[in-house]
C-alpha positions as CSV (number, residue, x, y, z in Angstrom):
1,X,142.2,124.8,99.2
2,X,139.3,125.9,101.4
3,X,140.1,127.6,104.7
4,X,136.4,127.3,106.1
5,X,136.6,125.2,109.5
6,X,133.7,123.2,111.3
7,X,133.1,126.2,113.6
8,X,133.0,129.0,110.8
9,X,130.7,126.7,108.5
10,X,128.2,126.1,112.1
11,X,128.4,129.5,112.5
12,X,127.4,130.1,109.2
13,X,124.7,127.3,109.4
14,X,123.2,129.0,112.4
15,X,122.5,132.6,111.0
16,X,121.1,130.7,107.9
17,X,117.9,132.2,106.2
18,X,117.6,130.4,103.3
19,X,113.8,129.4,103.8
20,X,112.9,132.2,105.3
21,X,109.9,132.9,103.2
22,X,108.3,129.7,103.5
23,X,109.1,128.3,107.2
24,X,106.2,129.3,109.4
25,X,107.8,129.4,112.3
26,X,110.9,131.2,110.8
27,X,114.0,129.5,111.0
28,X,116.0,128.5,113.7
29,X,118.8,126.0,112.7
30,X,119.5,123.2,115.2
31,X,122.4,121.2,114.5
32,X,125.0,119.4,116.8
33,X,128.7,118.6,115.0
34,X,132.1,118.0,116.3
35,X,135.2,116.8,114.4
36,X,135.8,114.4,116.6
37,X,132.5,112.6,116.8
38,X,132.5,109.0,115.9
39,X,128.7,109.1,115.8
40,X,126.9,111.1,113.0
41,X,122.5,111.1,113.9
42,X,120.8,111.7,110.4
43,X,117.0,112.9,110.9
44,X,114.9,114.3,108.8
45,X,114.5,118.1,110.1
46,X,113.5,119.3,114.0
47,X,110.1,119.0,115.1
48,X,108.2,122.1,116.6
49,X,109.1,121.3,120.1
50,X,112.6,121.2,119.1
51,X,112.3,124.1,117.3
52,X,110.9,125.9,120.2
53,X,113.5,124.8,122.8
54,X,116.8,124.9,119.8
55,X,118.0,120.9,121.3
56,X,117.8,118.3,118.9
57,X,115.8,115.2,119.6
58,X,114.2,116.9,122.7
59,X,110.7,115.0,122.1
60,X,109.3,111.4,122.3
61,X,111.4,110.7,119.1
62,X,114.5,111.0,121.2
63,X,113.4,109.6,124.0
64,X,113.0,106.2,121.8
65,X,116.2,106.8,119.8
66,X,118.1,107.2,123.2
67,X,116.8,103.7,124.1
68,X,117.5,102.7,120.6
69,X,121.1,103.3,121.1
70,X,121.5,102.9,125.2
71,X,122.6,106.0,126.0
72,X,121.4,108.8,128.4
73,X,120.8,112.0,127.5
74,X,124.1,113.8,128.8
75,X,125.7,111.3,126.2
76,X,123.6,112.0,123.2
77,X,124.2,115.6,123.9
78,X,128.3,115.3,124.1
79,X,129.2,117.0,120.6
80,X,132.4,115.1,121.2
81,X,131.0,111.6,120.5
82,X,127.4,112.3,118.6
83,X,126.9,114.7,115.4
84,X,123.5,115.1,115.3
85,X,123.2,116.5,111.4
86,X,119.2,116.2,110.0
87,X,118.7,116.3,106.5
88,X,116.6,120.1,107.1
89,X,117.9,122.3,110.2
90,X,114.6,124.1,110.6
91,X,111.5,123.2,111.2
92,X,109.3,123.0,107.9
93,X,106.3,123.1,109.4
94,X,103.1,120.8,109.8
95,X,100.8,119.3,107.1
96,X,98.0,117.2,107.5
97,X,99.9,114.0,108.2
98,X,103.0,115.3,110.7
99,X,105.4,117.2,110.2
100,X,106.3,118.6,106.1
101,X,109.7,117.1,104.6
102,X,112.7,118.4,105.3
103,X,112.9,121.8,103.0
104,X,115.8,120.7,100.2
105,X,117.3,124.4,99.9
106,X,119.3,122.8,103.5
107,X,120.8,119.8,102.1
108,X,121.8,121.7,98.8
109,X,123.4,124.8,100.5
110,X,125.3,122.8,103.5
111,X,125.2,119.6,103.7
112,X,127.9,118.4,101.7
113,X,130.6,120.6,103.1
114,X,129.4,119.6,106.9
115,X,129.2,116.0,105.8
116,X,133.6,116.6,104.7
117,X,134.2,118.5,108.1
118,X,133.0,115.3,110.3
119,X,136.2,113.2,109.5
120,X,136.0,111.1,112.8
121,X,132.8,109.8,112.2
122,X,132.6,106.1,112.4
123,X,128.8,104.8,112.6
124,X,126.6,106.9,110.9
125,X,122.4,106.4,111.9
126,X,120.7,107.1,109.0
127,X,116.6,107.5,109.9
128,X,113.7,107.6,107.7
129,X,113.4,108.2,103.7
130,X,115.2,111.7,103.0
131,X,118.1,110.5,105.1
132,X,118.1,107.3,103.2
133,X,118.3,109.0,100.3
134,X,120.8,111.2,100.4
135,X,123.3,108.8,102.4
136,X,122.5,105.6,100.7
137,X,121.7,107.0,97.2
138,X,120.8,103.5,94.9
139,X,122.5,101.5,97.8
140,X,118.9,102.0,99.6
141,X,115.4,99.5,98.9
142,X,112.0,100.1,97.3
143,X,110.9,100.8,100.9
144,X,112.1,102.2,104.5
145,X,110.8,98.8,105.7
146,X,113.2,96.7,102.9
147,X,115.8,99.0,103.4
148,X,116.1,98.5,107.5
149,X,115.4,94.9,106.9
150,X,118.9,94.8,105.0
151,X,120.2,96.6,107.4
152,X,123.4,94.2,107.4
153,X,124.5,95.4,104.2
154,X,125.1,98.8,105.3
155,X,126.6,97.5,108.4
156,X,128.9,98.5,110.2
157,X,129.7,101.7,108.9
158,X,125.6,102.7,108.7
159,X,122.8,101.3,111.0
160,X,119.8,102.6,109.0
161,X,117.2,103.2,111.6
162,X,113.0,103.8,111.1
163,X,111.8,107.0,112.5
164,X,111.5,106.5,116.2
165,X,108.3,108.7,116.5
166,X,105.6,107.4,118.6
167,X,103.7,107.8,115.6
168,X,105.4,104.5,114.2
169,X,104.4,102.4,117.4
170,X,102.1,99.9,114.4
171,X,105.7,100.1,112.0
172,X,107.1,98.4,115.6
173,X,104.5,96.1,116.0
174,X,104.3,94.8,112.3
175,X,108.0,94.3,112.7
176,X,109.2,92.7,116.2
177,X,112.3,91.6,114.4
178,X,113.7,95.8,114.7
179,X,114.3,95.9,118.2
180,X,115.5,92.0,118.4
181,X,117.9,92.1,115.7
182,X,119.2,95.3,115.1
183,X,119.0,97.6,118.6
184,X,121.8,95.1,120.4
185,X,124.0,95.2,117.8
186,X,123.5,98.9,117.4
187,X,124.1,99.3,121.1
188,X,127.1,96.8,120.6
189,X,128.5,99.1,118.3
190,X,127.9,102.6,119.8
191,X,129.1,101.1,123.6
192,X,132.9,100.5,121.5
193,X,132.5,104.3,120.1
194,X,132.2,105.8,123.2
């Protein structure tokens, strides 16, 4: 039996170097977890302003997935109701579209023995395709788009989420149902969490 608890596996997280080699910024884990978290936030890895200031979500993209879930800030940044756990902890980097995926070296090396330290969690928001992959596995669609649409199936136990970058402001457009559907019952569900 494993005597590694949440704080020595963060602790280890944070002096990570795994990617060293190939992050261009260098790495810099950001990662919020708590035990007692009903809430589990699955990105896809920090941006470069996050990065730079070590506070996940602390862009635009948090800004909308704050309003996503009505919540404020100090609320999003309790560790003792939200995990915020992306599929990469360091920035990757940018390529010619946004940001690079997630580096998988993360996910392999951590994620599974973070993912059994976060017993309380309750509603976990899965956003965008790596996430998707690794939490919904088969259970996921063709598409991001077909997966969120079925976002009931997942329900209530996952709320699978597009990403809430402003560079998916057309994604919103195309698809008014998103914020009429699923964000009240998502906010239904996180208000009885916390």
């Amino acid at each position: 039996m494993s005597t590694e608890t949440l704080d020595i596996l963060l602790t280890q997280i944070q002096a990570c170097r795994l990617c060293h080699s190939v992050l261009p910024e260098g790495p810099r884990p950001v990662v919020q977890a708590s035990a007692s978290a009903p809430i589990l936030v699955v990105g896809q890895a920090p941006g470069r302003r996050v990065h730079e200031t070590g506070i996940p979500f602390n862009d635009p993209s948090g800004d909308r997935l704050r309003q996503w879930m009505g919540i404020e800030r100090d609320q999003f940044y309790d560790d003792t109701k939200i995990n915020i756990v992306p599929m990469g902890f360091c920035f990757p980097g940018t390529g010619k579209s946004g940001d690079l995926p997630p580096r998988p070296e993360c996910a392999e090396a951590w994620r599974s023995r973070l993912m059994r330290k976060l017993s309380s969690v309750r509603l976990t928001l899965v956003i965008g395709q790596y996430a998707m992959d690794w939490h919904l596995g088969d259970r996921k669609r063709k598409t991001v788009t077909d997966t969120v649409k079925n976002w009931q199936e997942y329900w209530p136990d996952i709320v699978v989420l597009p990403h809430p970058s402003p560079r998916n402001n057309i994604w919103l457009k195309r698809n008014p149902w998103f914020e009429v559907d699923v964000i009240p019952m998502l906010q239904e569900r996180i208000q009885k969490l916390i």
